[in-house]
C-alpha positions as CSV (number, residue, x, y, z in Angstrom):
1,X,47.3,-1.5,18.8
2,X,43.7,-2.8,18.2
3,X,40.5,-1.9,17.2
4,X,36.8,-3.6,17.5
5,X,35.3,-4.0,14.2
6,X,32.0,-5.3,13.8
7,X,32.4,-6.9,17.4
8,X,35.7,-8.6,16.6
9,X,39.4,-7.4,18.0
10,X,41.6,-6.9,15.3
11,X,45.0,-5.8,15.1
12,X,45.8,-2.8,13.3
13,X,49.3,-2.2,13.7
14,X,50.4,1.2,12.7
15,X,48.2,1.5,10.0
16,X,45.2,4.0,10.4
17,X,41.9,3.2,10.2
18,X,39.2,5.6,8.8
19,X,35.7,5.1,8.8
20,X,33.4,7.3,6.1
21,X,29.7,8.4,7.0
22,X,28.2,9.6,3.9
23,X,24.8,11.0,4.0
24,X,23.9,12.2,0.6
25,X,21.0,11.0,-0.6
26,X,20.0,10.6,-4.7
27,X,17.1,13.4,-5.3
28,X,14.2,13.1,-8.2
29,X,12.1,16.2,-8.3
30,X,9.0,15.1,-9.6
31,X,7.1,18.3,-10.3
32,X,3.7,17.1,-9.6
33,X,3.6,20.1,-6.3
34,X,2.8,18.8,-3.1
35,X,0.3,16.0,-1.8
36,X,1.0,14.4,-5.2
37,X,1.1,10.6,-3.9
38,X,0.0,8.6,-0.9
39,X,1.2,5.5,-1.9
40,X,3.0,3.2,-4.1
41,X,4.5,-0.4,-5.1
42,X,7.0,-2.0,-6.8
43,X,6.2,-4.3,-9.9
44,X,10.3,-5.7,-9.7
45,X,11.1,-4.0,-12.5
46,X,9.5,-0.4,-11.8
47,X,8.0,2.0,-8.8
48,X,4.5,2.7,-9.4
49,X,3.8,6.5,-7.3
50,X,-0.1,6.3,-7.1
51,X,-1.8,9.7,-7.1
52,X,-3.9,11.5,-4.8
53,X,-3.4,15.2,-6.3
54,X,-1.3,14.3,-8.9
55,X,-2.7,14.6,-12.3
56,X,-0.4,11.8,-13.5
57,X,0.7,8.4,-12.3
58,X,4.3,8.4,-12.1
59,X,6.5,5.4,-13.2
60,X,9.7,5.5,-11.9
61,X,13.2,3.6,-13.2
62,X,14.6,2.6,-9.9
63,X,18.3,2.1,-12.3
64,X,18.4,5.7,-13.4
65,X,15.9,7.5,-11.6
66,X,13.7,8.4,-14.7
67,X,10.0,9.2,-14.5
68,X,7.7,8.5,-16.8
69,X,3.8,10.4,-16.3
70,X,0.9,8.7,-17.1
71,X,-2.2,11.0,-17.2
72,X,-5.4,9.2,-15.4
73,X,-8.1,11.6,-16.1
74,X,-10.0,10.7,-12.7
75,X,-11.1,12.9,-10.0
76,X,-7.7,14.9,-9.3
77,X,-9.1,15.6,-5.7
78,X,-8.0,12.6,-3.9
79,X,-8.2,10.7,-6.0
80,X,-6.0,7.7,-5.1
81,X,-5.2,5.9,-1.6
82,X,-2.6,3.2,-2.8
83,X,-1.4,0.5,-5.1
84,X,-1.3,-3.0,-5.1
85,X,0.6,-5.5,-8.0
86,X,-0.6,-8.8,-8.5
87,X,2.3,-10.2,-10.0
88,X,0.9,-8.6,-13.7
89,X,-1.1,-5.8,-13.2
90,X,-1.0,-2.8,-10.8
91,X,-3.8,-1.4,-9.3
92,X,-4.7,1.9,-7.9
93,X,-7.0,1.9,-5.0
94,X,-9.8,4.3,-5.2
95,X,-9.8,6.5,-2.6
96,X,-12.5,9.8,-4.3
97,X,-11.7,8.0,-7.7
98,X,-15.4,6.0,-8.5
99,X,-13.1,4.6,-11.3
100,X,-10.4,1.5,-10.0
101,X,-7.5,1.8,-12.6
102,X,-5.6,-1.4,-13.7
103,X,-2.0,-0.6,-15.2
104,X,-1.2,-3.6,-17.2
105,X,3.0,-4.4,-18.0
106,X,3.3,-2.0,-20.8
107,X,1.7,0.7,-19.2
108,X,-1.9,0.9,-20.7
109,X,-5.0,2.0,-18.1
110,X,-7.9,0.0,-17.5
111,X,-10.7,2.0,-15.6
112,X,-12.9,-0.4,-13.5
113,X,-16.4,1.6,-12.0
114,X,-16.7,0.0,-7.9
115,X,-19.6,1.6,-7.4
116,X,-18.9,2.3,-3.6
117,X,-19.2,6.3,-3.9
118,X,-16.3,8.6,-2.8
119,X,-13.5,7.9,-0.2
120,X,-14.2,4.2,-0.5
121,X,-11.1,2.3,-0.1
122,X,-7.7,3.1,1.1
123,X,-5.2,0.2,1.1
124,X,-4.6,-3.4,0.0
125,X,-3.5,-6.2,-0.5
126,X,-2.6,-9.5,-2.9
127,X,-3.3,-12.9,-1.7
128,X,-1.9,-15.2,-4.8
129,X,-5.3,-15.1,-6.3
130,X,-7.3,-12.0,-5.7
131,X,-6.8,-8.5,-5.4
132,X,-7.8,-6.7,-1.8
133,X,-9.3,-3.3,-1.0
134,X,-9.3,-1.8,2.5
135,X,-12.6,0.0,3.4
136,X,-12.4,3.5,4.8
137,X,-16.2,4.7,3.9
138,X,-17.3,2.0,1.6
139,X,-19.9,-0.7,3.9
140,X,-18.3,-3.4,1.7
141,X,-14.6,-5.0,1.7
142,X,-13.9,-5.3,-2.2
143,X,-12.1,-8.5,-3.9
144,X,-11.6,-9.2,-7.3
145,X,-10.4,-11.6,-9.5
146,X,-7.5,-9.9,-11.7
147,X,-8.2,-12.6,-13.9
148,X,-11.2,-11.0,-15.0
149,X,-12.2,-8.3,-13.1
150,X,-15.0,-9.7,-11.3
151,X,-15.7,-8.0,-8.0
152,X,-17.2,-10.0,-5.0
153,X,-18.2,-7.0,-2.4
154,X,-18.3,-8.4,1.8
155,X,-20.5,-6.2,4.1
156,X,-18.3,-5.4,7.1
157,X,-20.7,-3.6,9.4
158,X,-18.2,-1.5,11.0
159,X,-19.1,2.0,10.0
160,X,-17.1,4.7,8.4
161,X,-13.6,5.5,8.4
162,X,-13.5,1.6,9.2
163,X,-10.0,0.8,8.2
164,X,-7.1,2.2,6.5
165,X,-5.0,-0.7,4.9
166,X,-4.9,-4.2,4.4
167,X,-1.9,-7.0,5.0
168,X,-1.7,-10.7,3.9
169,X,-0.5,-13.2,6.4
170,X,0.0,-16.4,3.8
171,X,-3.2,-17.3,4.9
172,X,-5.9,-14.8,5.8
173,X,-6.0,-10.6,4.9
174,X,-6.4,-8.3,7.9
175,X,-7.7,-5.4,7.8
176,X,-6.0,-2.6,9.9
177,X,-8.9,-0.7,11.6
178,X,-8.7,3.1,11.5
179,X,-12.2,3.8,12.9
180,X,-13.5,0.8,13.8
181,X,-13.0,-1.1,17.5
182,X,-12.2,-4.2,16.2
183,X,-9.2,-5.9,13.7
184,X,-10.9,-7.8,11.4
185,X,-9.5,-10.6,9.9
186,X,-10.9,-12.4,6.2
187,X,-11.1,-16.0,4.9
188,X,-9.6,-15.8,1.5
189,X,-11.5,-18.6,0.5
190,X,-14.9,-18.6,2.7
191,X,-14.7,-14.8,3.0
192,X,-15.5,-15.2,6.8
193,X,-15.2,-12.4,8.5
194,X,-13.7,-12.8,12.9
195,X,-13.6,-9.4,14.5
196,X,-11.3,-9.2,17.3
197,X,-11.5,-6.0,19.7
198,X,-8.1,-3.8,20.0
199,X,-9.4,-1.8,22.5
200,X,-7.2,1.1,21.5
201,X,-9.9,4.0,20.2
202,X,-10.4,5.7,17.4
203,X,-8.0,6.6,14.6
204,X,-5.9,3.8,16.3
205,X,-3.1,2.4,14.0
206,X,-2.3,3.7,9.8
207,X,-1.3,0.2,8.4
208,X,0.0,-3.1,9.1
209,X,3.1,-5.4,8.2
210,X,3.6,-9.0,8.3
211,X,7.0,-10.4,9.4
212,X,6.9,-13.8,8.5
213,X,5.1,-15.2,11.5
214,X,3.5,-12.7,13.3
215,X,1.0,-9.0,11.8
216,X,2.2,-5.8,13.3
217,X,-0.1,-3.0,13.6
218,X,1.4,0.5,12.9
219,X,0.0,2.9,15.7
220,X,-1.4,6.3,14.7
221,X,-3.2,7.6,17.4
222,X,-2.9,4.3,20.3
């Protein structure tokens, strides 16, 4: 008797083979009700849950599963769109928050005002030097040094709901446009803007991946 395994024709004799599907999955129950996070990242030693109606950040242990809550005392209405780590910090992007938070290695807040109003930013990215935000309602892309916290702001004249994420290529961010009719990609270094049309309406795509060589845009609506 024989058997295909993995594409290969193997011999089995009389011996049985069984093959297992298990499909339990581990379960945390946070407690934080429901539309508690829209977002998170991993720091490679932790998960980093980043609020939007939670009233806590939530560390989790990815070895055990424990949680630890870190209170933020920011607007608990939506307040946070997402987190980004720059290889020391974490940083929660402001979504109705007028407050960035940056979560240094042992766990202690920094709250940094961006002065963009409410539902600014949602999404972002790290480039090896400076930390991105994604504009949804805020007229300017945000980038700052996590060196010291200064905040260069970039006028992107695409209106509200503009974009809703940010992905880094190795060499340039794109923004992924939720509103706007064009994919804008950034200089890093210049901070040059290129719009290129995507000709797939509104509401068109809800993030972005890159793969190594090429950007994919996630549709939403296209």
């Amino acid at each position: 008797n024989s058997i295909v395994v993995d594409g290969t024709l193997q011999a089995t004799g009389t011996s049985i083979i069984t093959s297992v599907f298990n499909p339990a999955a581990n379960l945390y129950p946070h407690g934080k009700g429901s539309l508690a996070f829209s977002g998170g990242v991993f720091d490679g030693k932790y998960l980093w849950l980043s609020p939007y109606l939670s009233t806590d950040i939530v560390r989790v242990d990815p070895a055990t599963g424990q949680m630890t809550s870190i209170p933020h005392d920011k607007n608990v209405i939506r307040a946070f769109g997402d987190a980004v780590y720059d290889g020391e910090s974490v940083w929660l992007v402001p979504y109705s928050s007028r407050d960035i938070i940056k979560i240094a290695a042992d766990g202690t807040l920094t709250s940094i005002a961006h002065g963009k109003g409410t539902f600014a930013f949602w999404g972002g990215t790290f480039d090896g030097e400076h930390v991105w935000f994604a504009p949804q309602n805020s007229p300017d892309i945000l980038k700052i040094d996590p060196a010291t916290g200064t905040m260069t702001s970039i006028p992107h004249g695409k209106g509200t709901f503009a974009f809703l994420g940010a992905v880094f290529d190795g060499f340039n961010v794109w923004l992924v446009p939720q509103g706007s009719a064009d994919i804008v990609k950034v200089n890093p270094t210049t901070n040059a803007l290129t719009s290129i049309p995507h000709g797939k309406g509104g509401f068109a795509f809800s993030g972005g991946v890159f793969d190594g060589r090429y950007v994919w845009m996630i549709p939403f609506s296209s």
